[in-house]
C-alpha positions in Angstrom: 97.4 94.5 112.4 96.7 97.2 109.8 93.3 96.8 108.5 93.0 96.4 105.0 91.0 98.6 102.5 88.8 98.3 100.1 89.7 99.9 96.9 88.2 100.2 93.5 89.9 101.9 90.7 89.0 105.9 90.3 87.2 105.2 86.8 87.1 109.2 85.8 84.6 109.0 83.1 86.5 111.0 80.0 89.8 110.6 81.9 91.9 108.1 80.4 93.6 105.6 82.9 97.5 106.2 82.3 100.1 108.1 84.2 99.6 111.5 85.6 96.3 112.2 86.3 96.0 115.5 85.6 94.0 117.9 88.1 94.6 121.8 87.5 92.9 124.9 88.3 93.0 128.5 90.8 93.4 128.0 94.5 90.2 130.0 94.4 87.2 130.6 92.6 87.2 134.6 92.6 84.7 135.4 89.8 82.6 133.5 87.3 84.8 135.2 84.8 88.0 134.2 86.7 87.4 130.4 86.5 85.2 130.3 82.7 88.6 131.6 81.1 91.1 129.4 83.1 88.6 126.4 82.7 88.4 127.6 78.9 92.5 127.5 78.8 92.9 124.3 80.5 90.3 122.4 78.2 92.4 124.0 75.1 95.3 122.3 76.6 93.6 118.5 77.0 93.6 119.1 80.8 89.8 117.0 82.2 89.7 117.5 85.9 88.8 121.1 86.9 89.6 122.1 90.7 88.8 125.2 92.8 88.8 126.3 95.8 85.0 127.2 97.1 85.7 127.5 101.0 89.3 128.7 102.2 90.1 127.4 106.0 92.4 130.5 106.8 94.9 130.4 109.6 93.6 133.7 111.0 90.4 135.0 110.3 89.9 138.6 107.8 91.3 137.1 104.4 89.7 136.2 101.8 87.5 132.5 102.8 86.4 131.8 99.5 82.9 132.4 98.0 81.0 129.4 98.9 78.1 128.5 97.7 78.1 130.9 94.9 80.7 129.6 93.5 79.4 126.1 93.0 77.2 127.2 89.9 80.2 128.3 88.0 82.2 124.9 88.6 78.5 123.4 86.6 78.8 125.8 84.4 82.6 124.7 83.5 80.9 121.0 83.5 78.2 121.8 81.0 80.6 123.9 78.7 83.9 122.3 78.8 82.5 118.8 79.8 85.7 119.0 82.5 85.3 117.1 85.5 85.1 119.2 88.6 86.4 119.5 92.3 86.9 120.6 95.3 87.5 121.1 98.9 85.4 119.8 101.9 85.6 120.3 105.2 81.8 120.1 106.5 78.9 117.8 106.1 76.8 121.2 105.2 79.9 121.3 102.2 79.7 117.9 101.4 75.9 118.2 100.8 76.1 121.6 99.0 79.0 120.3 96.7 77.2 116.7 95.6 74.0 119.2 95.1 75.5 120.9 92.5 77.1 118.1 90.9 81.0 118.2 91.8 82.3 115.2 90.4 85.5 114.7 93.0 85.7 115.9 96.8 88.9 116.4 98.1 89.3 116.9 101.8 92.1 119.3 103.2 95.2 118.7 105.4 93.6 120.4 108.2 90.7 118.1 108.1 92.7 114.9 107.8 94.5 116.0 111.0 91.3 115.9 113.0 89.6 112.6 113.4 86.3 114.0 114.7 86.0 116.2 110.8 86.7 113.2 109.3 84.8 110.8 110.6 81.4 113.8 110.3 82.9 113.6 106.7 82.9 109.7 106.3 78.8 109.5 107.3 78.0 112.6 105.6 79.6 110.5 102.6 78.1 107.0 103.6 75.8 105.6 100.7 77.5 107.6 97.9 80.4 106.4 95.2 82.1 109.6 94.5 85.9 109.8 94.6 87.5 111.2 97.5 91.2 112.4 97.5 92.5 112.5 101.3 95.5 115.0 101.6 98.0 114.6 104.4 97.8 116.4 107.5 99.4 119.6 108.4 102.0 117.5 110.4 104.1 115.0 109.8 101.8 112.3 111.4 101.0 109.0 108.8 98.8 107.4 111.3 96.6 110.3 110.6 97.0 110.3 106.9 96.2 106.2 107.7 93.5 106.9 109.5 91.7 109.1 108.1 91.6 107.1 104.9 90.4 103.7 106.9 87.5 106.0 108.2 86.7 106.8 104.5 86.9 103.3 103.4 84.7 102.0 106.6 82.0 104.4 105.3 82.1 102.4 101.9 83.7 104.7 100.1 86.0 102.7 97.8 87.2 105.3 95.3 89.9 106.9 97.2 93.3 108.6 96.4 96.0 110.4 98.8 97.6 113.7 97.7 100.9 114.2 99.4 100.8 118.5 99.8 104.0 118.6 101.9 104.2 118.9 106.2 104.1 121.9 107.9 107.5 123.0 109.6 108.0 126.1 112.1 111.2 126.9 110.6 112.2 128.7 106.8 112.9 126.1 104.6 113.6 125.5 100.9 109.9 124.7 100.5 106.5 126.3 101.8 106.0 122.3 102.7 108.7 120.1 103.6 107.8 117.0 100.9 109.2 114.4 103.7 109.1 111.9 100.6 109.4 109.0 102.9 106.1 109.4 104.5 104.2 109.2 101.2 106.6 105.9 100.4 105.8 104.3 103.4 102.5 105.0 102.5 102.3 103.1 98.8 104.4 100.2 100.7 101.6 99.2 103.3 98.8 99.8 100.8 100.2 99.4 97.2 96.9 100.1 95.7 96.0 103.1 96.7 96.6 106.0 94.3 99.1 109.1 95.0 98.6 112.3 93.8 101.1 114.8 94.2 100.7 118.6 95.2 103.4 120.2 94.0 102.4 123.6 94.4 101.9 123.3 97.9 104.8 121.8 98.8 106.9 123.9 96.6 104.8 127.3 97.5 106.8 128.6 94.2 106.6 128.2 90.6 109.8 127.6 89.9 109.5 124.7 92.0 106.5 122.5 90.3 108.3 121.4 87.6 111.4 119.7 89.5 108.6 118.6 92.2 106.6 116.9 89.4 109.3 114.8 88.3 110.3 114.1 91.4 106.8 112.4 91.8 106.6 110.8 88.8 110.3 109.0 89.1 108.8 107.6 92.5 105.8 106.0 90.9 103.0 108.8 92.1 99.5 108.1 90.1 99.2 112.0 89.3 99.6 115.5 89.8 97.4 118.5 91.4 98.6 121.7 90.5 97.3 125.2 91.0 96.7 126.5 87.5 95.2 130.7 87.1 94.5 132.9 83.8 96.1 135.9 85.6 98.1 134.2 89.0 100.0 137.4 89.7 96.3 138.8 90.4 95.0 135.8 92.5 93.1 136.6 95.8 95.4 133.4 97.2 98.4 131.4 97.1 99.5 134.0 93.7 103.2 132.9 93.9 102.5 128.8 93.5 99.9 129.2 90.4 101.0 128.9 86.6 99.3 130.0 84.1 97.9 127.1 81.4 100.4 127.4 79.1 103.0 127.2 81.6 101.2 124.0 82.9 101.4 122.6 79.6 105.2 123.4 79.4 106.1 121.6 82.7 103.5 118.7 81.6 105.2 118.2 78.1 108.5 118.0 79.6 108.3 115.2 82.3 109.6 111.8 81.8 107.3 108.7 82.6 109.0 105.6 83.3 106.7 102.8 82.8 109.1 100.5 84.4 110.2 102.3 87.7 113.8 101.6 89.0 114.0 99.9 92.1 115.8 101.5 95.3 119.0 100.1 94.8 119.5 101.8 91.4 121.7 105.2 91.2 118.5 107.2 90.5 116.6 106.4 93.3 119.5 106.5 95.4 120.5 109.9 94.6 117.1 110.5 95.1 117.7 109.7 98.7 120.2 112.0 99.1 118.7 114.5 98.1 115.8 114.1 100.6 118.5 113.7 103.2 120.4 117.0 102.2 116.8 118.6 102.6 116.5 117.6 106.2 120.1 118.1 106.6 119.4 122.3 105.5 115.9 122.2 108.0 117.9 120.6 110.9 121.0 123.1 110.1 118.0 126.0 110.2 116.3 124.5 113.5 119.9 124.9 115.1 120.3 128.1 113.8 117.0 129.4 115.1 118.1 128.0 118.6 121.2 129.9 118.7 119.7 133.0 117.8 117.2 132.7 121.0 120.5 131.7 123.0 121.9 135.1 121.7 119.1 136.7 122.9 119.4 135.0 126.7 123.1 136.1 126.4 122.1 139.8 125.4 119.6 139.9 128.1 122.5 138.8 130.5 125.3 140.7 129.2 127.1 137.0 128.9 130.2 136.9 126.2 129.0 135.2 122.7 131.6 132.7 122.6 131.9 130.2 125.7 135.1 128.2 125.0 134.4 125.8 127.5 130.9 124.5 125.7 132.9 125.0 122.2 135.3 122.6 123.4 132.7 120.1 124.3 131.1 120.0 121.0 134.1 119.7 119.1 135.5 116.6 121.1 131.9 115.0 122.0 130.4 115.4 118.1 134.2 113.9 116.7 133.5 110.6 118.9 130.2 110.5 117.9 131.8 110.7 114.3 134.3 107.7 114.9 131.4 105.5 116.3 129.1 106.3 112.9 132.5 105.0 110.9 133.3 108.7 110.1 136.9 110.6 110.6 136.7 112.7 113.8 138.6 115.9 111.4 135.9 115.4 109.1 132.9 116.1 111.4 135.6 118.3 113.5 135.6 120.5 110.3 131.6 120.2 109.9 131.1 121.7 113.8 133.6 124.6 113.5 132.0 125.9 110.4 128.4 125.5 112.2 130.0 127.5 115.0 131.3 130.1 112.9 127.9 130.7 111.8 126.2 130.6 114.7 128.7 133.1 116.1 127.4 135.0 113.3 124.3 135.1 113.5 124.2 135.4 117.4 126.9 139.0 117.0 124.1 140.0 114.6 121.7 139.8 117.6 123.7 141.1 120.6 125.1 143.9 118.2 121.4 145.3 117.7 
């Protein structure tokens, strides 16, 4: 039986309570400078919540970390000049501590953290006793009993105010997205516990600017609580993530051009169901890419082998096994016939490109 939580409504002093919440600032605090003139901006704008990053987990150690604790005076300074709200990333009891000692107003705890139920728990009792708000992101992988879990262990340590931010999953393979946005996961999410708030990451999962804007509807046509979204006075300069930050005004844009439905359709309307399909052509272009990646190691084994690229015998066996498997789904065996001989042209393709090296 999945064990119920115990909620209470974010109550963001200064932040009124309507669809999205707004949280926007750099991946990174750089320089005191860096994050007065994009807090400055984004208070011009309307924008309340102020995030930065103040400790970077990087995949491989030698870039740039973030500047830790001396960053944390410059997110009170943007408190105390702006009056913004402020937050940022834990992953530590020593951060947790550090971060409430200066006064950060949210925590938000990182998809590598939620993946590891040891950080979060540490997290959870470093947090026992307090009431600030904690967003949860999902974890790297596409795993919800870890994004469940790591917001039960939140909630056993009392903390009440609580919000997930779907930030995309993690794939091996090039995609259309830095973060496949797996948009059932969150979904299935809001259905077992239709209280707790969403936030959506767009710039994560999109990992491009051109992406936020599409990404941010998308959220807000599926009934997400708010958006996070990496915001920088001069984002072709950042120190990280350059390519997924806006500047304010280009925040403002995307903002004043999304449509809120108050009333949102349910799943049988032609909206929602398009919607599906679009999530299901995503996977379809991953899956295709998976495939593709395969035959190119194939090609490879073939090269190392001196073994003929095309092997009639196997092309034959997909064709006529893949055309019954069509006529059992209810589909015309020429119509997925057609599908698997223009997959095999390009894996041909791709694997001459490899053996021709």
């Amino acid at each position: 039986m999945e064990q119920e939580l115990q909620l209470k409504p974010l109550a963001l002093p200064g932040v009124e309570d309507k669809r999205p919440l707004v949280i926007a600032g750099p991946c990174s605090a750089e320089t005191e400078e860096q994050v007065m003139e994009t807090a400055r901006q984004l208070h011009n704008l309307g924008i309340k919540i102020f995030r930065a990053g103040i400790w970077k987990p990087r995949t491989k150690p030698g870039g740039f970390e973030g500047k830790g604790v001396e960053a944390l005076p410059w997110m009170q300074k943007v408190k105390q000049e702006f009056g913004l709200l402020t937050t940022c990333e834990v992953a530590t009891p020593e951060h947790v501590e550090q971060a409430l000692k200066f006064g950060i107003d949210i925590l938000w705890i990182g998809a590598r953290t939620t993946a590891n139920p040891f950080s979060m728990q540490a997290l959870a009792d470093a947090l026992r006793g307090t009431d600030v708000p904690v967003l949860i992101k999902n974890p790297v992988n596409p795993d919800i009993e870890l994004w469940v879990g790591a917001i039960q262990r939140m909630n056993s340590a009392g903390i009440q105010r609580i919000a997930a931010v779907h930030r995309g999953f993690s794939s091996v393979d090039q995609k259309i997205y830095r973060n496949s946005p797996m948009w059932h996961l969150p979904i299935e999410l809001k259905r077992r516990y239709p209280n707790l708030p969403i936030i959506c990451d767009p710039s994560h999962i999109g990992g491009r600017r051109d992406l936020i804007a599409p990404l941010s509807q998308q959220a807000m046509d599926m009934g997400f609580e708010g958006l996070m979204i990496e915001s920088h006075c001069n984002p072709d300069c950042a120190w990280s993530d350059a390519k997924q930050q806006v500047l304010p005004d280009v925040l403002d844009f995307i903002l004043d051009r999304l449509v809120i439905r108050d009333n949102i359709e349910t799943t049988e309307s032609l909206n929602a169901l398009r919607k599906q399909i679009d999530e299901l052509d995503n996977m379809i272009m991953e899956v295709l890419t998976k495939r593709m990646r395969i035959s190119r190691e194939i090609a490879e084994y073939k090269k190392k082998h001196n073994m003929a690229v095309v092997q009639t015998g196997r092309y034959s066996e997909i064709l006529d096994k893949r055309g019954a498997q069509g006529a059992l789904c209810g589909m015309s065996p020429d119509f997925v016939k057609d599908i698997y001989e223009h997959i095999h042209e390009e894996s041909v393709r791709q694997q001459m490109e490899i053996i021709n090296k």
